[in-house]
BAFI-379333 format. One record per residue (C-alpha): x, y, z. Coordinates in steps of 0.25 Angstrom, whole numbers, plus 5000, padded with zeros to 4 digits. Example, Ala and Ser with C-alpha at 12.3 -4.5 7.8 and 13.67 -1.06 7.14 Angstrom:
// BAFI-379333
504949825031/505549965029/
END
This chain:
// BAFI-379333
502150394687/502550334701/502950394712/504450394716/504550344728/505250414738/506650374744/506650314757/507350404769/508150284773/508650254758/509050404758/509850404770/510650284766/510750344751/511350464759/512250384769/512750294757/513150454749/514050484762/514750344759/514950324746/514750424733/513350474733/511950444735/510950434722/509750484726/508850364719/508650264729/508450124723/507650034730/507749884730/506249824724/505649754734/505249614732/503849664729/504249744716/504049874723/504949994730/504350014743/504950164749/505450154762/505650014762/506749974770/507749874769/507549724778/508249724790/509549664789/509849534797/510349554811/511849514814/511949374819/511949354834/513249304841/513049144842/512749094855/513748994862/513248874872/513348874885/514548864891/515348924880/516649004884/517349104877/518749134877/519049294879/519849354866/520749484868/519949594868/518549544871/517649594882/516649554889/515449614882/516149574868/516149424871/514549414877/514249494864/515049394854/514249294860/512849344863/512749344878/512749464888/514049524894/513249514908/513049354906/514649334900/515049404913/514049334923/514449204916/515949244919/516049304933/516449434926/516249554933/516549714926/517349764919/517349604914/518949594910/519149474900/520449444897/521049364884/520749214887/519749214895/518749114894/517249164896/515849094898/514949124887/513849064894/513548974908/513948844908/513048744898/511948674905/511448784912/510048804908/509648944903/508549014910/507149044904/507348904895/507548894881/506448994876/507249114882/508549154872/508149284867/508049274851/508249434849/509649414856/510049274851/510749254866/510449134874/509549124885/510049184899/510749104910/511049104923/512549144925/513449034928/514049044941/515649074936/516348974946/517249034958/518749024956/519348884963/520048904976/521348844968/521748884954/522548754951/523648884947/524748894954/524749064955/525949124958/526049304961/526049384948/527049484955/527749494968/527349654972/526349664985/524849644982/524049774981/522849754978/521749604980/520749564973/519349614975/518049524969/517349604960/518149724961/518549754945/519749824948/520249704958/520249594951/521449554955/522749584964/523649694962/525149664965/526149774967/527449794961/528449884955/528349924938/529049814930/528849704941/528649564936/527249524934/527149364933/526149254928/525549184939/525249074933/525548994922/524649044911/524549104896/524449234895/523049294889/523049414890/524249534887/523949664885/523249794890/521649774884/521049764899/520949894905/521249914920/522549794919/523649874912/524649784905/523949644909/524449484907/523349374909/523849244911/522749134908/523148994918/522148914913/520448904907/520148974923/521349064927/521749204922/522749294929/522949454926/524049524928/523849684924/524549834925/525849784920/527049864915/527349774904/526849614900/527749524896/526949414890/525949394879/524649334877/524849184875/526249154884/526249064893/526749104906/527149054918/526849054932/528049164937/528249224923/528349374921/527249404912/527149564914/527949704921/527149764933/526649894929/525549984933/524749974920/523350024921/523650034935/524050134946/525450074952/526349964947/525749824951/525049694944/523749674946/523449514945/522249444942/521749284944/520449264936/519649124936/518549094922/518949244921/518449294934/519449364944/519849314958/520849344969/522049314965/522549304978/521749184981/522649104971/523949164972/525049124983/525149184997/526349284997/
END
C-alpha cells in the first residue's frame, strides 16, 4: 500500500481562507499531476507574470495635467521619478499642479543620456538618467496685456521659493469683485488644492496661468472663456485668515512675481 502523502501547509491555509469565503472547505486537497505523471508534496505553483510596466515616452514628451492628478501619480503612470518630473519642471514642494497644465515628461530630445546606452536599468524598465534640463527663465515681457485682479491695497509680495508666497495677496472687503486679468479659459474651478480656498485658474496661452484663491464664491466654470476685466469670483477669506485674493502668475507652470508684469498703480 502507498503512503498517503501529506497535505501541504500552504494548500491548508488556502483550503482554510477559501471555508471563510465561500461554503466550506473539504479536507482532501487535489493536486494537479505534474507533467512528469507524479504528485510532488509541497510543490508550489509557477510564479505568476509580473504586471507590465508603464510604457516609456520619447524624449521630449509632454503631458497635459488632468483634475485631480499629483505629481507622484503622473511620474508613476509613466515610469519616471517624481524627483526627476519636478527637476525637469522647476517644481519645487508642495508641487501644486493644476488642471491644464502641461508638464515635461523628459528633457528635450537630442540631449544624450549619461552612461551610454548600456545603462537603462532592465529590473525597472525606466530609461537611462539625464541631466535635468535647465526650465527656461520667465521673458521680461509676457506679450499679455495684465490688468489688477482687484482693486483693494497689496498685502502681501511674492517671495521666490517661499511655498506659502507664491503670489501677492490683495486686500479687500467680503464679496468684493474678483476679475480675470487676462483674457483666458478658465482651467480650473473648485476647491481640490488645499491652502487656496474657493480658487479660479485662468489659462492665457501654452506658457501663462494666473491664480486667484480664498474666494467667497466663483462665478465661472471650467471651460468659459473670460475676459480681461470680467468678474470671475466674490472675495472671501476661504482657507484664509481675512478677507482678500490672493493672485498668482505662473510661467511652463512655475510661479513668478506677479508684480513684475502687472501695471504700476
Amino acid at each position: 500500500m502507498s503512503e498517503t502523502p501529506r497535505t501541504p501547509t500552504l494548500a491548508m491555509a488556502a483550503c482554510v481562507l477559501a471555508s471563510l469565503v465561500l461554503i466550506g472547505c473539504s479536507s482532501t486537497v487535489v493536486r494537479e499531476p505534474s507533467r512528469g505523471g507524479s504528485s510532488r508534496p509541497g510543490a508550489r505553483p509557477p510564479a505568476s507574470r509580473p504586471a507590465p510596466r508603464p510604457s516609456t515616452p520619447k524624449y521630449g514628451a509632454t503631458v497635459t495635467v488632468q483634475r485631480g492628478e499629483g505629481l507622484y501619480r503622473i511620474a508613476t503612470n509613466h515610469g519616471i521619478a517624481m524627483s526627476d518630473l519636478a527637476a525637469w519642471n522647476g517644481l519645487s514642494a508642495p508641487y501644486n499642479l493644476y488642471p491644464g497644465q502641461r508638464l515635461r515628461l523628459y528633457p528635450p530630445a537630442g540631449r544624450a543620456p549619461s552612461g551610454g546606452s548600456g545603462s537603462s536599468s532592465a529590473s525597472t524598465g525606466t530609461p537611462p538618467r539625464t541631466a535635468p534640463a535647465p526650465v527656461p527663465a520667465a521673458p521680461v515681457n509676457s506679450g499679455i496685456r495684465w490688468r489688477w485682479p482687484a482693486d483693494g491695497p497689496l498685502l502681501g509680495r511674492y517671495v521666490a521659493n517661499e511655498p506659502t508666497k507664491q503670489g501677492i495677496d490683495i486686500g479687500g472687503a467680503s464679496g468684493a469683485p474678483v476679475r480675470a486679468a487676462a483674457d483666458g479659459v478658465v482651467v480650473y474651478s473648485g476647491t481640490g488644492l488645499v491652502g487656496y480656498g474657493e480658487l479660479v485658474i485662468v489659462k492665457h496661452n501654452e506658457q501663462w496661468l494666473s491664480a486667484y484663491g480664498h474666494n467667497r464664491k466663483r462665478l465661472v466654470n471650467e471651460g468659459q472663456v473670460v475676459k480681461s476685466g470680467e468678474q470671475i469670483a466674490e472675495m472671501g477669506r476661504s482657507g484664509a485668515a481675512r478677507d482678500m485674493l490672493h493672485f498668482e502668475v505662473r510661467y511652463n507652470a512655475k510661479p513668478v512675481d506677479p508684480l513684475l508684469y502687472l501695471p504700476a498703480k
